[in-house]
KOLMI-387894 format. One record per residue: residue number from 1; x, y, z of N, C-alpha, C, O in turn. Coordinates in nm, 2 decimals, m for minus. Atoms other than C-alpha are relative to their C-alpha. Last residue first. Example, Ala and Ser with C-alpha at 12.3 -4.5 7.8 and 13.67 -1.06 7.14 Angstrom:
2
[2,[m0.09,m0.11,0.00],[1.37,m0.11,0.71],[m0.08,0.11,0.08],[m0.03,0.22,0.09]]
[1,[0.09,m0.12,0.00],[1.23,m0.45,0.78],[0.09,0.12,0.00],[0.19,0.12,0.07]]
//
This chain:
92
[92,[0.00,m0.13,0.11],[14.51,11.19,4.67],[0.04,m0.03,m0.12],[0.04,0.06,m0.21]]
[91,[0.14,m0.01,0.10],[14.46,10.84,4.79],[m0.01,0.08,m0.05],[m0.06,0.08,m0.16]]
[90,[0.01,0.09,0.12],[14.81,10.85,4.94],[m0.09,m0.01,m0.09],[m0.05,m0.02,m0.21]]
[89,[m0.08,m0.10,0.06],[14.75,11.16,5.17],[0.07,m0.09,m0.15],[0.11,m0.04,m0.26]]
[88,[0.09,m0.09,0.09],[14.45,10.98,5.31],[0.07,0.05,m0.10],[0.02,0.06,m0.21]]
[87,[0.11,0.09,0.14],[14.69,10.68,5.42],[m0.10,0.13,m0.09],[m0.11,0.14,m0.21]]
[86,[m0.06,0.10,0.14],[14.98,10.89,5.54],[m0.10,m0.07,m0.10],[m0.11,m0.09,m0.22]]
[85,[m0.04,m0.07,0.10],[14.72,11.09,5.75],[0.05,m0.02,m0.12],[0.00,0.01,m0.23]]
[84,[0.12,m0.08,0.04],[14.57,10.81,5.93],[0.05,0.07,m0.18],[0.04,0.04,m0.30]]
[83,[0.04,0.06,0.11],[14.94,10.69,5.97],[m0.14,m0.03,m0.04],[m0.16,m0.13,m0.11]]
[82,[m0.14,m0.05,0.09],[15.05,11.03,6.16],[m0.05,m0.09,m0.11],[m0.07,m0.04,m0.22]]
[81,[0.04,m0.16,0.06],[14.70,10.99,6.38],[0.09,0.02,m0.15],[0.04,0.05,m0.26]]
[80,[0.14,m0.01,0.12],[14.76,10.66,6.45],[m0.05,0.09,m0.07],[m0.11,0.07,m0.18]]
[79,[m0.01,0.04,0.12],[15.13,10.74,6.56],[m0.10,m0.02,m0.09],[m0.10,0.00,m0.21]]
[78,[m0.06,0.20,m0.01],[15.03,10.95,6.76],[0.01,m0.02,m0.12],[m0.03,0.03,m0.22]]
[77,[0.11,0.12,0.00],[15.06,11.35,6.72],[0.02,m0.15,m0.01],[0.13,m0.20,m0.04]]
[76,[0.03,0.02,0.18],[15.30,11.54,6.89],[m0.12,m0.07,0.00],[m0.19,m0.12,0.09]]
[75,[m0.01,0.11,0.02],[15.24,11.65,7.30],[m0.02,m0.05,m0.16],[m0.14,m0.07,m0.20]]
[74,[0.15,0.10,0.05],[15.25,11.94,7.41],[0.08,m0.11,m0.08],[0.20,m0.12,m0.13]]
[73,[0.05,0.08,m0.13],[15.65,12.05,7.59],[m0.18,m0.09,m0.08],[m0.21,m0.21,m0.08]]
[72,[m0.13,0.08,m0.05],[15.83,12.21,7.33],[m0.04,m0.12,0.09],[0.01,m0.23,0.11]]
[71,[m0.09,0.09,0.12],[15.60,12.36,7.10],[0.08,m0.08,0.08],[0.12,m0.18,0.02]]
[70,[0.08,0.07,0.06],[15.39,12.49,7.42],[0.06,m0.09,m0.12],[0.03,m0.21,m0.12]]
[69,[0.00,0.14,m0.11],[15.69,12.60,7.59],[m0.13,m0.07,m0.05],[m0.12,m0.19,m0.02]]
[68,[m0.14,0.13,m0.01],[15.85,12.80,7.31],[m0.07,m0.09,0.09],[m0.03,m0.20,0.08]]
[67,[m0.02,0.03,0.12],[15.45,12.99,7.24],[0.12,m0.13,0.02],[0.10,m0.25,0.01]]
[66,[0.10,0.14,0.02],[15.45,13.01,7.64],[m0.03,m0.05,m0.16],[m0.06,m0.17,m0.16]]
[65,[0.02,0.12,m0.12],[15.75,13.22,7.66],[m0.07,m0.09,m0.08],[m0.05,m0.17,m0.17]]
[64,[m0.08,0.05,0.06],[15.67,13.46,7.31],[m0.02,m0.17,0.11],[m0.08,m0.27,0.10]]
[63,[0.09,0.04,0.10],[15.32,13.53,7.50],[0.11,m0.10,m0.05],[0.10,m0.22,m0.05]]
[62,[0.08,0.10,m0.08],[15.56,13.61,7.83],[m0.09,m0.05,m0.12],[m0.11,m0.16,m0.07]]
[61,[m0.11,0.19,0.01],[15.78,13.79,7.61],[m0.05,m0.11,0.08],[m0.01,m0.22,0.07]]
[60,[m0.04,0.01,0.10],[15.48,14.06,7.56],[0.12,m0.12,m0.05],[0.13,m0.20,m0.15]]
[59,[0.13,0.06,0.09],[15.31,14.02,7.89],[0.09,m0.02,m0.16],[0.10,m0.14,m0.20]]
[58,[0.03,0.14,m0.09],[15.66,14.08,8.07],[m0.11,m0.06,m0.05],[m0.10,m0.18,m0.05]]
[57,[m0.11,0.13,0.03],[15.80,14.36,7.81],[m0.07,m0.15,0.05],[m0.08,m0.25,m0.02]]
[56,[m0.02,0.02,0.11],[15.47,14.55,7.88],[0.08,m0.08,m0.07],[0.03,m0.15,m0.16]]
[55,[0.10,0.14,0.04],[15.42,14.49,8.26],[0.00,m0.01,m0.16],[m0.02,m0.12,m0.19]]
[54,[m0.04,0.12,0.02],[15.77,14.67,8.30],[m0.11,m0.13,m0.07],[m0.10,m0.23,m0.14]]
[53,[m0.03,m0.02,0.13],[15.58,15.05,8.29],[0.02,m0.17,m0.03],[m0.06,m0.22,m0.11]]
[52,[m0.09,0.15,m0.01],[15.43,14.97,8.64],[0.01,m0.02,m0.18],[m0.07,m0.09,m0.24]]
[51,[0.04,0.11,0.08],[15.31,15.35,8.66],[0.08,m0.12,m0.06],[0.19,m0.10,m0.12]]
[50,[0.13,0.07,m0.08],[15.40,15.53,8.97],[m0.05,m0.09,m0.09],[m0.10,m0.19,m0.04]]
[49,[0.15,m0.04,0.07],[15.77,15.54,8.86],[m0.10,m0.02,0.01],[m0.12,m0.14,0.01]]
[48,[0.12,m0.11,m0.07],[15.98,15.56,9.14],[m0.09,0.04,m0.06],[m0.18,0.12,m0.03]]
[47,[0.02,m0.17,0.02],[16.31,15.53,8.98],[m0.11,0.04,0.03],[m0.14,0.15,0.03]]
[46,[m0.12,m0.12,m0.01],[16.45,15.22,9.16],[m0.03,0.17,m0.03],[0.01,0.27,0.03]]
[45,[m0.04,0.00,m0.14],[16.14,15.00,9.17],[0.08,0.13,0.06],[0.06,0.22,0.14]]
[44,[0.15,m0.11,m0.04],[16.10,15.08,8.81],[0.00,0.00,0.12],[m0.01,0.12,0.16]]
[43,[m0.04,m0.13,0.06],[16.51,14.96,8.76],[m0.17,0.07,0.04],[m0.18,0.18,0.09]]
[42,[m0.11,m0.09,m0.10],[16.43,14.64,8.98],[0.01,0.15,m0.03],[0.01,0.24,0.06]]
[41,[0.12,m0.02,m0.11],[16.10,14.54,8.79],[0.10,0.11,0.12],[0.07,0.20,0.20]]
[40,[0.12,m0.08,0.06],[16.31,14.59,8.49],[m0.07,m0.02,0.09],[m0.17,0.05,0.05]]
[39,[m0.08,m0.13,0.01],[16.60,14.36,8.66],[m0.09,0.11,m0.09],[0.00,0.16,m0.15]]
[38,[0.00,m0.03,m0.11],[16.34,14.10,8.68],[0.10,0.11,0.03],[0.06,0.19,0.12]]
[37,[0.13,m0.08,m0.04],[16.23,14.13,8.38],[0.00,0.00,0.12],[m0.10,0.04,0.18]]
[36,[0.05,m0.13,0.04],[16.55,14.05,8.26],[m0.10,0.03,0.07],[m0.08,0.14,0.13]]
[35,[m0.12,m0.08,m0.02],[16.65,13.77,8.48],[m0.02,0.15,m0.02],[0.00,0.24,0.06]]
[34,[m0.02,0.00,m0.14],[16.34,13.57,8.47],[0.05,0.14,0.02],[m0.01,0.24,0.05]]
[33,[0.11,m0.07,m0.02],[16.26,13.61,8.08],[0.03,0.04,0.17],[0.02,0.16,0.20]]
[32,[m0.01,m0.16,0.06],[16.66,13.51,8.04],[m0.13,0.08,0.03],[m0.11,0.20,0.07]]
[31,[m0.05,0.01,m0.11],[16.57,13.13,8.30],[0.05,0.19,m0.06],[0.04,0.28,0.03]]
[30,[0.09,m0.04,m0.09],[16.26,13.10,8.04],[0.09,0.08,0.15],[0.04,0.15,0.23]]
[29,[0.08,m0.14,0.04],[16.48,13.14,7.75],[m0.05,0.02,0.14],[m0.02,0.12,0.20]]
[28,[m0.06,m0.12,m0.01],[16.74,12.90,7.89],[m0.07,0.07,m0.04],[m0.02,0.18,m0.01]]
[27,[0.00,m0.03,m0.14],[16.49,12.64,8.05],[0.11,0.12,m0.01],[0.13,0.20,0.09]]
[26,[0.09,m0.04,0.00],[16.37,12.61,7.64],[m0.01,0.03,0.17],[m0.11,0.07,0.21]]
[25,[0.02,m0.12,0.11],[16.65,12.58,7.47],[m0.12,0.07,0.09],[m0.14,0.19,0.08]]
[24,[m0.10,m0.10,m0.07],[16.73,12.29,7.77],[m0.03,0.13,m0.06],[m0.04,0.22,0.02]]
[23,[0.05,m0.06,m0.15],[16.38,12.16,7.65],[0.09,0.09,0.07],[0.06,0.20,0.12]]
[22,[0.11,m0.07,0.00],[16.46,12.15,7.28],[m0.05,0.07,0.13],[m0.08,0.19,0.15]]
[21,[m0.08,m0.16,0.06],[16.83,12.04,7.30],[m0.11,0.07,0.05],[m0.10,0.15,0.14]]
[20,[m0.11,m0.03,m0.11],[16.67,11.73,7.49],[0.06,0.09,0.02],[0.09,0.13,0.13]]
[19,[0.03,m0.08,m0.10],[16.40,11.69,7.22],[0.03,0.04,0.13],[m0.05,0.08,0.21]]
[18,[0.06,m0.13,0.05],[16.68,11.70,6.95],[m0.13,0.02,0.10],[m0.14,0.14,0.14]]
[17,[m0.11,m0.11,m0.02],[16.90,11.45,7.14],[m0.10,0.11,0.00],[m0.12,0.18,0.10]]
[16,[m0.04,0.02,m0.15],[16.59,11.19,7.19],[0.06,0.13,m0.02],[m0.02,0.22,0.00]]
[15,[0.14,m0.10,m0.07],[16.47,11.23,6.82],[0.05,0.06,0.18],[0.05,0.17,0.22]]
[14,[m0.03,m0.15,0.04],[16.85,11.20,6.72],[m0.15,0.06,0.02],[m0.19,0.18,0.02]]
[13,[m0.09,m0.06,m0.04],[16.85,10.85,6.90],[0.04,0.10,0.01],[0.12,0.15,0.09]]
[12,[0.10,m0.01,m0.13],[16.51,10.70,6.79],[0.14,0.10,0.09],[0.10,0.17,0.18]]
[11,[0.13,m0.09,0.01],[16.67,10.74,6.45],[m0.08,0.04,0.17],[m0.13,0.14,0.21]]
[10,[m0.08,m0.14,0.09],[17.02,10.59,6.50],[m0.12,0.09,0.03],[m0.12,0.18,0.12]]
[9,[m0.03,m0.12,m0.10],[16.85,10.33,6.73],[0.02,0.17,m0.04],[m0.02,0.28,0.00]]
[8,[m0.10,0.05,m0.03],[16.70,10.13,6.39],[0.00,0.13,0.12],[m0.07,0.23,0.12]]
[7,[m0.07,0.08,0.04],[16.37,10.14,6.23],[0.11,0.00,0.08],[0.08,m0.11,0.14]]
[6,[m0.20,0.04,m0.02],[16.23,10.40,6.42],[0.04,m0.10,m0.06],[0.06,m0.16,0.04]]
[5,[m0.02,m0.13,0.07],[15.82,10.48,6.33],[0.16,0.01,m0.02],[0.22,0.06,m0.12]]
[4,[m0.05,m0.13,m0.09],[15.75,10.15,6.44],[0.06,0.15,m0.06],[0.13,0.15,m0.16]]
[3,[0.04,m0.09,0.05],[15.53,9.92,6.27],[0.07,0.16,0.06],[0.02,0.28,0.07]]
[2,[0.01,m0.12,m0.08],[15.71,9.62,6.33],[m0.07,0.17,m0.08],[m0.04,0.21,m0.19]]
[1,[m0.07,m0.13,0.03],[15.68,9.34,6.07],[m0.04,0.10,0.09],[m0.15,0.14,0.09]]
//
């Protein structure tokens, strides 16, 4: 008896999709942090402010950033781990 977490393609098929959606989700935020804050580096550039006002947005969606790229990209738990858990969570 296989101990596979997939029974059939179907399932191993909509993990695939969903972390495929996940990363693209995740090369369009990073490619909007770009954009914006680089047009906010442009606009203080522009007006000559002596203080680099922009580092605020850019630390601040930069936290968000690495938050989406951490969820997206580390690595779940193994399967030993998952049926670890399953067994303790039975004895309850």
């Amino acid at each position: 008896m296989s101990t596979s977490p997939y029974p059939d393609d179907t399932a191993l098929r909509a993990r695939a999709e969903k972390r495929l959606r996940d990363r693209r989700d995740l090369g369009t935020h990073a490619v909007a942090y770009l954009l914006v804050n680089g047009a906010l580096v442009v606009i203080w550039v522009m007006t000559g402010a002596p203080f680099f006002w922009p580092v605020f947005p850019i630390l601040g969606w930069g936290i968000g950033l690495a938050f989406h790229a951490w969820d997206v990209l580390a690595p779940g738990p193994s399967e030993d781990r998952v049926q670890r858990e399953m067994e303790r969570l039975r004895r309850r």
